[in-house]
VOGU-3710 file (C-alpha; in Angstrom, 3 decimals, decimal comma):
1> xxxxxxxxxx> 6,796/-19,208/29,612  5,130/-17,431/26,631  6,411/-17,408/23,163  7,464/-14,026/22,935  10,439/-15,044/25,825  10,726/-18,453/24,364  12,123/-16,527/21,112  13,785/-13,749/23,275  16,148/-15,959/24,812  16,451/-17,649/21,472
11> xxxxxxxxxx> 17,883/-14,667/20,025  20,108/-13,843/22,968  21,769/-17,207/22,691  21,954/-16,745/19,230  24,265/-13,615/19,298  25,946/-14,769/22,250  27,040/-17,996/19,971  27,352/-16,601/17,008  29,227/-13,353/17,149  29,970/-13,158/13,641
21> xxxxxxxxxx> 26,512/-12,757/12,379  26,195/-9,671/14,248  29,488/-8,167/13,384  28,584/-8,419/9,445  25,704/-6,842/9,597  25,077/-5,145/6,416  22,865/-2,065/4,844  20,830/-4,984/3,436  19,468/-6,007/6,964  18,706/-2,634/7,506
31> xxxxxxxxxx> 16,732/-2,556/4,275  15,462/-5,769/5,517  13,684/-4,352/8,165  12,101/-2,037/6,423  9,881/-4,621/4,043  10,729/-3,434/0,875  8,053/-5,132/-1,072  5,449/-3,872/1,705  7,159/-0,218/1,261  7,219/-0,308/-2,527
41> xxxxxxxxxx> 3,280/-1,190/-3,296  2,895/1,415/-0,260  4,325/4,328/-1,949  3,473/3,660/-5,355  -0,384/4,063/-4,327  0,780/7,117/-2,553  2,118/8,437/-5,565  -0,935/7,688/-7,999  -3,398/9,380/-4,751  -0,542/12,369/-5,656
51> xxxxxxxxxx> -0,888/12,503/-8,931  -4,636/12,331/-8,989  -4,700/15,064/-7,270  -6,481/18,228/-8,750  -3,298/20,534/-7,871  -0,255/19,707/-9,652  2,605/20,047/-7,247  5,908/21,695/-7,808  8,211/18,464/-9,194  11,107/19,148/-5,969
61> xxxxxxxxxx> 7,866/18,951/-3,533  6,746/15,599/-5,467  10,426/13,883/-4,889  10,529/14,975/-0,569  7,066/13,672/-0,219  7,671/10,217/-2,115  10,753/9,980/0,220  9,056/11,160/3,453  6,065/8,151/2,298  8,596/5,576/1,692
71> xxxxxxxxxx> 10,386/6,694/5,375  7,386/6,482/6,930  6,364/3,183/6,026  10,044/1,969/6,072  9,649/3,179/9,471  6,419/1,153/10,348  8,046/-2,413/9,128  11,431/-1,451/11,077  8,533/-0,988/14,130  6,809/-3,933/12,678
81> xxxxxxxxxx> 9,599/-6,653/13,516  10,728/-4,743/16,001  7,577/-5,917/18,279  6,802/-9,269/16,119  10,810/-10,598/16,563  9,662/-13,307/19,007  7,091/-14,726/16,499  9,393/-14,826/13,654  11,230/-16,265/15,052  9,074/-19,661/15,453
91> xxxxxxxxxx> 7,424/-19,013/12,155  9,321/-20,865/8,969  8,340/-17,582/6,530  9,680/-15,251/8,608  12,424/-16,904/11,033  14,848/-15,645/8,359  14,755/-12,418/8,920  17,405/-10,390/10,332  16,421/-9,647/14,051  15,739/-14,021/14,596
101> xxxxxxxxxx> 18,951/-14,678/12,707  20,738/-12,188/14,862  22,022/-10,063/12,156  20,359/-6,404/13,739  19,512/-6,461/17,690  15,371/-5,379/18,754  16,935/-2,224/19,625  18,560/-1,265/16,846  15,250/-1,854/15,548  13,176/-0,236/17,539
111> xxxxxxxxxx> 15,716/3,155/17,570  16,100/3,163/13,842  12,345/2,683/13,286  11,546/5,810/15,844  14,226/7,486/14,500  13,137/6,840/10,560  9,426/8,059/11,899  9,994/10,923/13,113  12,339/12,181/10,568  9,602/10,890/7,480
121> xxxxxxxxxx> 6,637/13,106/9,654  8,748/16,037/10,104  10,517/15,865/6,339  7,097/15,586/5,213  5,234/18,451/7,659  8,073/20,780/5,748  7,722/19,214/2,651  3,480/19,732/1,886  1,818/20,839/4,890  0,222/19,029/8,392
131> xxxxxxxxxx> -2,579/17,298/7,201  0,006/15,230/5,177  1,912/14,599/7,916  -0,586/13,952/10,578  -2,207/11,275/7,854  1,037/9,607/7,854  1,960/9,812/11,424  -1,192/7,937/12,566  -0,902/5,154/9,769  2,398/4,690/11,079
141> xxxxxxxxxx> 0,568/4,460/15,155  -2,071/2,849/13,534  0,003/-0,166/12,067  2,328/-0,359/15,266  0,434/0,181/18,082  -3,143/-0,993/16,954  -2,764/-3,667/14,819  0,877/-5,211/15,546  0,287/-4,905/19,544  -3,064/-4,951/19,852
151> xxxxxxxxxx> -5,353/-6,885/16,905  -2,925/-9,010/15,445  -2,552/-11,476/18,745  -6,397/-11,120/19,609  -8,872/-11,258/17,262  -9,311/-12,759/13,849  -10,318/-9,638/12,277  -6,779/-8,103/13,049  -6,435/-7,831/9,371  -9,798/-6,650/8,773
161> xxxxxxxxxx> -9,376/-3,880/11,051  -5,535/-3,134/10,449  -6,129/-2,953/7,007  -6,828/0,489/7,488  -3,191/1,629/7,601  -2,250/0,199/4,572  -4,917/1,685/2,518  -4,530/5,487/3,959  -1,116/6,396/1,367  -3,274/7,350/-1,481
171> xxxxxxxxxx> -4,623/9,880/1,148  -1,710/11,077/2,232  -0,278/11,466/-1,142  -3,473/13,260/-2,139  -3,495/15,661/0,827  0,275/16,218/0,502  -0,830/17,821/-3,087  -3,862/19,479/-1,844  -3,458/20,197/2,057  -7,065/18,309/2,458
181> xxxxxxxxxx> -9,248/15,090/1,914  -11,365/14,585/-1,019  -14,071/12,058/-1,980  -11,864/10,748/-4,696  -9,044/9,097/-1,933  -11,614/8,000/0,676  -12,526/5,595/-2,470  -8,808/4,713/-3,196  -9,230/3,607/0,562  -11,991/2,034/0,859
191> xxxxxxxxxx> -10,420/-0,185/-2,453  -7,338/-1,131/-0,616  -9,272/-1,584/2,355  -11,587/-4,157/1,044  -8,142/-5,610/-0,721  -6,676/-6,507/1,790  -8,222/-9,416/3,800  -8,840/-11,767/1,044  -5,103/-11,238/-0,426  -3,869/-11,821/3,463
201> xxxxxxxxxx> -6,425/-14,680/4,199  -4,707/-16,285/0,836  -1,315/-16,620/2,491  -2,475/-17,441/5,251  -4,531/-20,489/4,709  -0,954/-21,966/3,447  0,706/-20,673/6,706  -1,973/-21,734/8,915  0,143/-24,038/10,390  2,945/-21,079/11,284
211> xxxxxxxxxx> 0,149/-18,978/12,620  -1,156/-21,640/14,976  2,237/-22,326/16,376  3,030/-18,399/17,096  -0,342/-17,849/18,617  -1,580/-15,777/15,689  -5,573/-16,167/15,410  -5,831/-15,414/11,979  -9,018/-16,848/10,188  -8,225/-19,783/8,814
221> xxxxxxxxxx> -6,547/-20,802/12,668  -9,347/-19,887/14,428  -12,357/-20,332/11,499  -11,264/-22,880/9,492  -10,405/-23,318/5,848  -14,095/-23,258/4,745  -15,207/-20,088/6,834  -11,655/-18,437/5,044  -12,427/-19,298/1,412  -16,391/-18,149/2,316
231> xxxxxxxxxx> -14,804/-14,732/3,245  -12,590/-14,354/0,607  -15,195/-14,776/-1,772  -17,739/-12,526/-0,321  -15,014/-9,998/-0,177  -14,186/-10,548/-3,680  -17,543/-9,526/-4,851  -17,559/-6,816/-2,791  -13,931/-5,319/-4,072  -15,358/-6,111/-8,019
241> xxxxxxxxxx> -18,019/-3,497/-6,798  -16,137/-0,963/-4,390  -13,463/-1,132/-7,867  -15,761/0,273/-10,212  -16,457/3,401/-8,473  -13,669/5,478/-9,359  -15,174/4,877/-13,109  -19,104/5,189/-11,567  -18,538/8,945/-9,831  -16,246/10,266/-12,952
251> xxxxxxxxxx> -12,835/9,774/-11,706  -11,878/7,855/-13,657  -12,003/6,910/-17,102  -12,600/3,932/-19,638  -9,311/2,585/-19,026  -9,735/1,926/-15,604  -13,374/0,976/-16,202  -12,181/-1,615/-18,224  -9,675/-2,714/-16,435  -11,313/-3,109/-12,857
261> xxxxxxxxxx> -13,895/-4,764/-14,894  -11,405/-7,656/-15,932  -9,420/-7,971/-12,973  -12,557/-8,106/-10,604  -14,105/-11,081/-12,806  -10,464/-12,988/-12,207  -10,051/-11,840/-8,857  -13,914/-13,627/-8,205  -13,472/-16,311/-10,672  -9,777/-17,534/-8,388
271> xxxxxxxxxx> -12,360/-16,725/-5,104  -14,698/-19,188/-6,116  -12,472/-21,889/-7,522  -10,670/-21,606/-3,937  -13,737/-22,078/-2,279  -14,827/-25,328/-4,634  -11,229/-26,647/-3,892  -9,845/-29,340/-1,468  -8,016/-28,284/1,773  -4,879/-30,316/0,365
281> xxxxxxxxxx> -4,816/-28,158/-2,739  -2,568/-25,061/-1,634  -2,180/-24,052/-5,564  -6,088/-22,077/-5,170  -4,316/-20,001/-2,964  -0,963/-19,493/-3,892  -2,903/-18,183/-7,618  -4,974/-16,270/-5,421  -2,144/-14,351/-3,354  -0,201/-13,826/-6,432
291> xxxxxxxxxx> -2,930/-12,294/-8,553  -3,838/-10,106/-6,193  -1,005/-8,295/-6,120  -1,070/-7,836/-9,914  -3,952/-6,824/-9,526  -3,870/-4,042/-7,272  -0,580/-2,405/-8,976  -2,441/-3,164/-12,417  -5,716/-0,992/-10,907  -3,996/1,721/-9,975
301> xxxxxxxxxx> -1,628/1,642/-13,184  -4,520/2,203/-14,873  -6,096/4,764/-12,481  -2,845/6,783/-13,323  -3,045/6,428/-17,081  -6,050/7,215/-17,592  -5,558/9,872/-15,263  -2,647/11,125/-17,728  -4,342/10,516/-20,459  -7,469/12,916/-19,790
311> xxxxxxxxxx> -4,502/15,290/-18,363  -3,031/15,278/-21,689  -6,895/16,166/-23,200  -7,320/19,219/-20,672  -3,673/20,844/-21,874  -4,254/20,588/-25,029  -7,966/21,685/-24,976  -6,579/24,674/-23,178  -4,301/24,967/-25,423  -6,651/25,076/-28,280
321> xxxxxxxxxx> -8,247/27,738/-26,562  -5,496/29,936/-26,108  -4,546/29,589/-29,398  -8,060/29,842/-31,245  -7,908/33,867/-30,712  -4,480/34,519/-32,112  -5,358/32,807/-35,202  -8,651/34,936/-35,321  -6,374/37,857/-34,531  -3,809/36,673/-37,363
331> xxxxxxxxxx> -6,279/36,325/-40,161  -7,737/39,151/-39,260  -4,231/41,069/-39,843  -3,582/39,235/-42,904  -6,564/40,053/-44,976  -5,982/44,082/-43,929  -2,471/43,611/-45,155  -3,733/42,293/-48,744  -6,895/44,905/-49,112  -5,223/47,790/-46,885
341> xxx> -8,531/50,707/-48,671  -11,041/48,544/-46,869  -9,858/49,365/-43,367
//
């Protein structure tokens, strides 16, 4: 008997027992399911790909895509622990959550996340146009059916690979503004991308005990700690690099420069003094996870300043532009009025 029924009958018993869980279900499961925190850093990269963007949408059409984003990746965590409910169940971070505790059933799950899917693909088709929505509908297929299925129980680069879905929503918030794909978001992308599997392999070398008893081969399971920390600090070099080039092709500006210039040197200076460190030493790690998600919202908090910032310079150089001829035009009106036998 595999784990997944192990942890299906669990959860049977569990609602047959415990009625009461189940009939106080709140909105906050629901939420739950969703992974907020997941959903949040999500959709605020979605929203700096958006405003980034060349075009400057139409501020009702900015407010139905950033809800059509957030459905759609609502929708891919509902999906998420839909499939993964018998391996959070034996897992001590996630056996908390509300399909092991009993509070929502795999189907509700699994209805509301199809449900949720749809509606965030469609709202969003309507909303901007179908390259938007395609983009989102195959990170959500991506995420659910490629790397929750499929990579995450067989291979230790599931996160490597599955990464990919959570780096596309600064595309999709870039092509909901523009209606296509741009050099400037395949380089968001490729940040995220290359983000992702040292912040994961950082939790996980703490949890490697969870992921070895739910059959997860993530590195440091299947690897080892020193193979992990080796990876995480070659990809740390890599992302101080792949960082910079928003400021290296002109998209960027000194702000962000700056700024994935510092947080780059930390992010690498943590790397390595994880890889010097013991294997009884979980604090490397736990700095390591944390930072890097300071990191990544402080990257692209600068990406959007300085993004406003040279905004702000292009309005009011136009502006000085506009105005430079009326005051020619003015003067010019003002000196007839004052010697009126010289015109």
């Amino acid at each position: 008997m595999n784990v997944k029924s192990i942890a299906g009958q669990l959860g049977d018993r569990r609602s047959r027992h415990d009625p009461d869980l189940a009939a106080h279900r709140t909105i906050s499961d629901f939420v739950a399911l969703t992974k907020p925190r997941v959903m949040m850093l999500a959709l605020f990269t979605a929203l700096v790909g958006l405003s980034c963007a060349p075009v400057r949408p139409e501020p009702i059409m900015i407010v139905f895509a950033v809800l059509a984003i957030a459905a759609g990746a609502g929708a891919a965590g509902m999906l998420n622990m839909w499939y993964d409910a018998d391996i959070d169940a034996v897992m001590s971070r996630t056996a908390m959550r509300p399909i092991p505790r009993g509070r929502v059933s795999r189907f509700e799950a699994l209805a509301g996340g199809i449900v949720l899917a749809c509606c965030s693909v469609v709202g969003l088709a309507m909303a901007t146009n179908l390259t938007a929505a395609a983009l989102l509908a195959g990170a959500i297929l991506f995420y659910v059916a490629v790397y929750t299925a499929w990579l995450k129980r067989s291979t230790r680069h599931n996160i490597v690979i599955g990464g990919a879905a959570g780096a596309l929503p600064p595309v999709i918030g870039w092509a909901a503004a523009t209606g296509d794909i741009g050099l400037q978001p395949v380089v968001l992308f490729l940040v995220i991308f290359v983000w992702t599997p040292p912040h994961f392999w950082a939790l996980a070398l703490n949890r490697s005990d969870d992921y070895a008893r739910a059959g997860v081969p993530m590195l440091p399971v299947v690897a080892g700690r020193s193979v992990t920390t080796r990876q995480i600090l070659i990809y740390s070099v890599l992302l101080a690099a792949i960082s910079e080039l928003p400021w290296a092709l002109g998209f960027a500006g000194p702000i962000y420069g700056i700024a994935a210039a510092i947080g780059g040197t930390v992010f690498f200076a943590l790397a390595y003094l994880l890889d010097r460190s013991i294997g009884a030493d979980r604090r490397p790690a736990h700095r390591l996870f944390v930072f890097s998600i300071v990191y990544l919202f402080a990257l692209f908090s600068a990406l959007l300043i300085d993004h406003g910032a040279s905004s702000f310079r292009q309005m009011r150089a136009s502006h000085n532009d506009i105005c430079a001829p009326v005051h020619v035009v003015r003067l010019a009106q003002s000196a007839c009025s004052k010697n009126p036998t010289e015109v």
